[in-house]
Backbone as a printed PyTorch tensor [residue, N CA C, xyz], in Angstrom:
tensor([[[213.8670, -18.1110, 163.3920],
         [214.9730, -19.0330, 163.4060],
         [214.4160, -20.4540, 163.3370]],

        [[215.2900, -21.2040, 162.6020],
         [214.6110, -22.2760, 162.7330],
         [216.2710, -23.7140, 162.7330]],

        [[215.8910, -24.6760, 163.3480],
         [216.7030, -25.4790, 163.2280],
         [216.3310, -27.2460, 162.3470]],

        [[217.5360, -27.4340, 161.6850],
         [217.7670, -27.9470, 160.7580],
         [218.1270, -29.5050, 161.6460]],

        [[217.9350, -30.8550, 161.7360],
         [218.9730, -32.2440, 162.2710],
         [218.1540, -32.8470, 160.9610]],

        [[220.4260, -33.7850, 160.7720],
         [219.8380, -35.0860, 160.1480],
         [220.8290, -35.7590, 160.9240]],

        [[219.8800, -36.6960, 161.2270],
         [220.0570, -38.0420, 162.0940],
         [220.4270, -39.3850, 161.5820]],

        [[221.1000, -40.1810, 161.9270],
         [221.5060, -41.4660, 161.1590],
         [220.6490, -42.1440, 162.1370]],

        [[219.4330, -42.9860, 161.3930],
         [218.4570, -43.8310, 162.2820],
         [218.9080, -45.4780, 163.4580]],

        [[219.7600, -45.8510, 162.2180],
         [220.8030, -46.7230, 162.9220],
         [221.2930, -46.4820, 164.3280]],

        [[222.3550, -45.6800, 164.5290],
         [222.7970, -45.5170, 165.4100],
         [222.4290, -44.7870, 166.3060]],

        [[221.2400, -43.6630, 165.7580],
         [220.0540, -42.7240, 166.5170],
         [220.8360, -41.6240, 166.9120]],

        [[221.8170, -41.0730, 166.1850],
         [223.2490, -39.5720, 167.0600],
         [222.3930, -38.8520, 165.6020]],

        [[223.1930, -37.5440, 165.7630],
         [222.9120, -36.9430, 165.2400],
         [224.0710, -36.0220, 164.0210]],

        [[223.8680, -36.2320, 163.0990],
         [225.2150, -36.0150, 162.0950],
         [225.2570, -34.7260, 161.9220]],

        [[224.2080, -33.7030, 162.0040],
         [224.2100, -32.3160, 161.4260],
         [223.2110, -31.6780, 161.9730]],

        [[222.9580, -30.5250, 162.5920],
         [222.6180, -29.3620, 163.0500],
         [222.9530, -27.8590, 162.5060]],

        [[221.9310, -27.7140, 161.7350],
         [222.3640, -26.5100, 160.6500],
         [221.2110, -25.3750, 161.5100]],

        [[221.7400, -24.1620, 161.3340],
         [220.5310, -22.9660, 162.0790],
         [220.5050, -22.1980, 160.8040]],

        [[219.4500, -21.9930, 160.6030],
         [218.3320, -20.6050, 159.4720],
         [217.8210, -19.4710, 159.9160]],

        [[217.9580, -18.3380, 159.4340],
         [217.3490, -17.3770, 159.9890],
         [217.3390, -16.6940, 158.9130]],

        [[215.7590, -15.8840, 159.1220],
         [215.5290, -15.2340, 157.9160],
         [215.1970, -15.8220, 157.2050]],

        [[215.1650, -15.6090, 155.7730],
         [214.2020, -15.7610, 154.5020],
         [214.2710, -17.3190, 154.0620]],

        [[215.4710, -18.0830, 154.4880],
         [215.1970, -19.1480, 154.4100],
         [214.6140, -19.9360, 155.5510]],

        [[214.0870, -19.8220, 156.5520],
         [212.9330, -20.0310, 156.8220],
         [211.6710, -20.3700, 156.5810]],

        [[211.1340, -19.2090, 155.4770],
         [210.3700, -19.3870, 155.2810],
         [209.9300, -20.5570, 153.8030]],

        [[211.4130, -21.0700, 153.5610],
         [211.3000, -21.9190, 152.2380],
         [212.4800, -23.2480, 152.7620]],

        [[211.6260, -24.3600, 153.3450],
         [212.3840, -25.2530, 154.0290],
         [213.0900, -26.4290, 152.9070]],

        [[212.6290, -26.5850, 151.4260],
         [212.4210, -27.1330, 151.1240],
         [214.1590, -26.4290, 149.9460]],

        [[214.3330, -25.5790, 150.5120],
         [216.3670, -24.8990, 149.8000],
         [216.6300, -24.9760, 150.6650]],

        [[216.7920, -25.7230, 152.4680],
         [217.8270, -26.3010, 153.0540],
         [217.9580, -27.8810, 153.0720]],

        [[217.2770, -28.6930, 152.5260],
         [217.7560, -30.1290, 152.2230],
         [218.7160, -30.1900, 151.2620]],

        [[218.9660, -29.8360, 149.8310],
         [219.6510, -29.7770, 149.1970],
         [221.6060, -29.6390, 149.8290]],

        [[221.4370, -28.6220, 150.4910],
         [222.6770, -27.9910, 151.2780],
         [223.0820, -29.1960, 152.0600]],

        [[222.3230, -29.5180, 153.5010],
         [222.3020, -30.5250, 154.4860],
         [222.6370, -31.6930, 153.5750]],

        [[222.1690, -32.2290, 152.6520],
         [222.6340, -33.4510, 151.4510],
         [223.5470, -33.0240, 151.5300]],

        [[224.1730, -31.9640, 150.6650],
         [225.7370, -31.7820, 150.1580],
         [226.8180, -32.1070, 151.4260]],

        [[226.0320, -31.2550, 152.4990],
         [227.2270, -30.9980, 153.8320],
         [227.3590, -32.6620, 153.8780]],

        [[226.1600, -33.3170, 154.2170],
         [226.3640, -34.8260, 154.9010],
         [227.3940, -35.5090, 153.9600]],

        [[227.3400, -35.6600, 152.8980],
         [227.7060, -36.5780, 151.8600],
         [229.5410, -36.1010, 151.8510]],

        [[229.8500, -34.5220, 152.4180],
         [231.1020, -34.1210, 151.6970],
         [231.8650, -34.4280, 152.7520]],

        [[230.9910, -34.5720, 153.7950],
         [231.2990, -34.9610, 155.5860],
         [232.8640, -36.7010, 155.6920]],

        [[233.3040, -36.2720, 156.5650],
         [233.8370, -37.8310, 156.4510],
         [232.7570, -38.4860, 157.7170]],

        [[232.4000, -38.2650, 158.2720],
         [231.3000, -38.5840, 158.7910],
         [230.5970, -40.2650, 158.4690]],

        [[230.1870, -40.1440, 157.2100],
         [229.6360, -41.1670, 156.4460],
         [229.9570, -41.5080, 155.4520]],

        [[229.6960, -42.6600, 154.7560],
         [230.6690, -42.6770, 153.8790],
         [229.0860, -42.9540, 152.5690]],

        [[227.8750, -43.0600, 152.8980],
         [227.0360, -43.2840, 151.8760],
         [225.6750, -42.7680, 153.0480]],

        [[224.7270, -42.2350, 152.3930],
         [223.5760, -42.0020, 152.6070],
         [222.6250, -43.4040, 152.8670]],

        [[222.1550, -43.5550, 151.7030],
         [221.7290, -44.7880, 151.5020],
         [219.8080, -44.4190, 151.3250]],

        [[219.9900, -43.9840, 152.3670],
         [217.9040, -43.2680, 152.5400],
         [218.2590, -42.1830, 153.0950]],

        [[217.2080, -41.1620, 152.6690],
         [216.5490, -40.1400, 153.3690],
         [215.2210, -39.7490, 153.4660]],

        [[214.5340, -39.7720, 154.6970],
         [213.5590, -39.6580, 155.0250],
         [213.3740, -38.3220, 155.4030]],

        [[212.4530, -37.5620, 154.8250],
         [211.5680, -36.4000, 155.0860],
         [210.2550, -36.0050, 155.0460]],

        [[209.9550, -35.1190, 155.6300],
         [208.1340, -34.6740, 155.1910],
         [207.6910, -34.1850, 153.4960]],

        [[206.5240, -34.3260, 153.5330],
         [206.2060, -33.6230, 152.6700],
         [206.6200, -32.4040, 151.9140]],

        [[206.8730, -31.6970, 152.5570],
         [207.7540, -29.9340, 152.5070],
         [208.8500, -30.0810, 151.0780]],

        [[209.4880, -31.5400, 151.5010],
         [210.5120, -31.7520, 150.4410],
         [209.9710, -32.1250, 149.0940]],

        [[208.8030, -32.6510, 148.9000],
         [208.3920, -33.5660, 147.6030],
         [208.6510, -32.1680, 146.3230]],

        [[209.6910, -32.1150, 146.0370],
         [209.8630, -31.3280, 144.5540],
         [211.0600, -31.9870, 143.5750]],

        [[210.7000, -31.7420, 142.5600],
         [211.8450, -32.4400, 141.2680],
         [212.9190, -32.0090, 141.8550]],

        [[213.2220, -30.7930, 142.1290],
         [214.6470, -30.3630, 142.1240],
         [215.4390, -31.3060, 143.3210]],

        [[214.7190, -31.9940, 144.2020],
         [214.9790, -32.4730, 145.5840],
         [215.5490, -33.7700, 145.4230]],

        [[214.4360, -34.2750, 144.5940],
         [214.5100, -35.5670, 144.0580],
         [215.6810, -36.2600, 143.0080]],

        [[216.1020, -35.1880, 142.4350],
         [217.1050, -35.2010, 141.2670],
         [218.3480, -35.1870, 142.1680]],

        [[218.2510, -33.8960, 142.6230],
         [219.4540, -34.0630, 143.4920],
         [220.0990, -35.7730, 144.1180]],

        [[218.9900, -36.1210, 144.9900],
         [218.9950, -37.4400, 146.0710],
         [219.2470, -38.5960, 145.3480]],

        [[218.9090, -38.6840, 143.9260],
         [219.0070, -39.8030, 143.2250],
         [220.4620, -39.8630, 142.0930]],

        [[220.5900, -38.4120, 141.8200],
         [222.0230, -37.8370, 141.6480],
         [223.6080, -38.3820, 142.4070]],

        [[222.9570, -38.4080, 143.6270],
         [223.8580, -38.7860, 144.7330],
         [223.5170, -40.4880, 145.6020]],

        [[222.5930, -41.2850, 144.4820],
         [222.6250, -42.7910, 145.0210],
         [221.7480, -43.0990, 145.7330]],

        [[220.7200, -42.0440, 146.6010],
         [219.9910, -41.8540, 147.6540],
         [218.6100, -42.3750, 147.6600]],

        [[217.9320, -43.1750, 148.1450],
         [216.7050, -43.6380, 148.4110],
         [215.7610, -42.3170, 149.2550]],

        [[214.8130, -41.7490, 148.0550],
         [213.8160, -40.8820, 149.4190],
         [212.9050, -41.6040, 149.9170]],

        [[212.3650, -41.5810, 150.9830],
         [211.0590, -41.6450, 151.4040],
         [210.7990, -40.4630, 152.2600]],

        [[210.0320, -39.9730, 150.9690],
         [209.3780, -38.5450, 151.5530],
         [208.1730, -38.7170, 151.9050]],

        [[207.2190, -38.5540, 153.3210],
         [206.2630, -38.3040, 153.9520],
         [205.0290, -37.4280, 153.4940]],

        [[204.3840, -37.9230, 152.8140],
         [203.0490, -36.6650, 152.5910],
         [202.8280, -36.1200, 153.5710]]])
């Protein structure tokens, strides 16, 4: 099992808490995509603006997505 937060740095709360179990687990890098969609479809927020992640994320498909949707990465080696 593994657990999922994205955090708005600003205000330091926490917008989303997603749980994994099983096979996606072991591939962390097909639950950002989702967590993007949820945050963005959220009334929650009304713009992203940045997202910051580890390394795990650095792939085209990630990147396309985030920039798809307006999003600044700074992904972490």
């Amino acid at each position: 099992m593994k657990i999922y937060v994205a955090a708005n740095v600003k205000s330091k709360k926490i917008t989303l808490m997603k749980v994994a179990a099983g096979e996606r687990v072991h591939d962390d890098s097909k639950a950002l995509p989702d967590l993007v969609e949820t945050i963005i479809e959220s009334n929650s927020v009304t713009s992203l603006g940045k997202l910051f992640a580890d390394g795990v994320y650095d792939n085209n498909g990630i990147f396309r997505q985030i920039f798809h949707n307006g999003i600044l990465p700074y992904i972490n080696k």
